[in-house]
C-alpha positions as CSV (number, residue, x, y, z in Angstrom):
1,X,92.5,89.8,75.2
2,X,90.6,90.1,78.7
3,X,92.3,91.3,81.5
4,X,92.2,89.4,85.0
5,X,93.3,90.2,88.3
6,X,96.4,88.0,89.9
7,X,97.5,88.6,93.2
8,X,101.0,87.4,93.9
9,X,102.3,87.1,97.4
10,X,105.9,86.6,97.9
11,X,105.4,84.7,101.4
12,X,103.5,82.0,99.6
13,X,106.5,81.8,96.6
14,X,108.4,81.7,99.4
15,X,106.6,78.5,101.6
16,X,106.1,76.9,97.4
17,X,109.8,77.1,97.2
18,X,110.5,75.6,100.7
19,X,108.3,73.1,100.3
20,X,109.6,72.0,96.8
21,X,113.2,72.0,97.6
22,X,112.7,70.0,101.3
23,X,110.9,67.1,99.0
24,X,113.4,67.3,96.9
25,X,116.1,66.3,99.8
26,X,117.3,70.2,100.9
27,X,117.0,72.1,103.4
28,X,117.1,75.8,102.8
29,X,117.6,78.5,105.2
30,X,114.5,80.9,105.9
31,X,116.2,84.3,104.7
32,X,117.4,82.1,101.5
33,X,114.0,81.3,100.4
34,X,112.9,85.0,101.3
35,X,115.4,85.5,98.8
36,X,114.3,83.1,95.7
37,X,110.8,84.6,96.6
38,X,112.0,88.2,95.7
39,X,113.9,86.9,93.0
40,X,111.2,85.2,91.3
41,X,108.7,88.1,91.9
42,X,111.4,90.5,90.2
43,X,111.6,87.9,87.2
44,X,107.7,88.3,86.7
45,X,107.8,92.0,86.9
46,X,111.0,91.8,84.7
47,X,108.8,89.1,82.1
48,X,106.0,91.9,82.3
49,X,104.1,88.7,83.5
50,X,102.9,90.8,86.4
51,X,102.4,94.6,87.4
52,X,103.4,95.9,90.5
53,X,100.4,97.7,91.9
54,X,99.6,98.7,95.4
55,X,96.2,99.7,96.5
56,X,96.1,102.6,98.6
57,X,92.6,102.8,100.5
């Protein structure tokens, strides 16, 4: 299986889920879709979906 490189960045989970849920008819507070974007990046770590990994240059 061949390995790739993902980058995931919480601030665009974050403007995905505001985007979704204002077209969907609500309107959701800033720090509550700061929020769903942690959750959802702590559900990929927790699916072993993603690594965390910090590069340190």
């Amino acid at each position: 299986m061949k390995e790739i490189e993902v980058v995931i960045d919480t601030e665009e989970i974050a403007e995905f889920f505001y985007n979704e849920l204002v077209r969907r008819g609500y309107v959701p507070a800033e720090s509550e879709i700061e929020e769903l974007a942690d959750i959802m990046f702590d559900y990929l770590l927790d699916k072993c979906i993603i690594d965390e990994e910090m590069d340190v240059e």
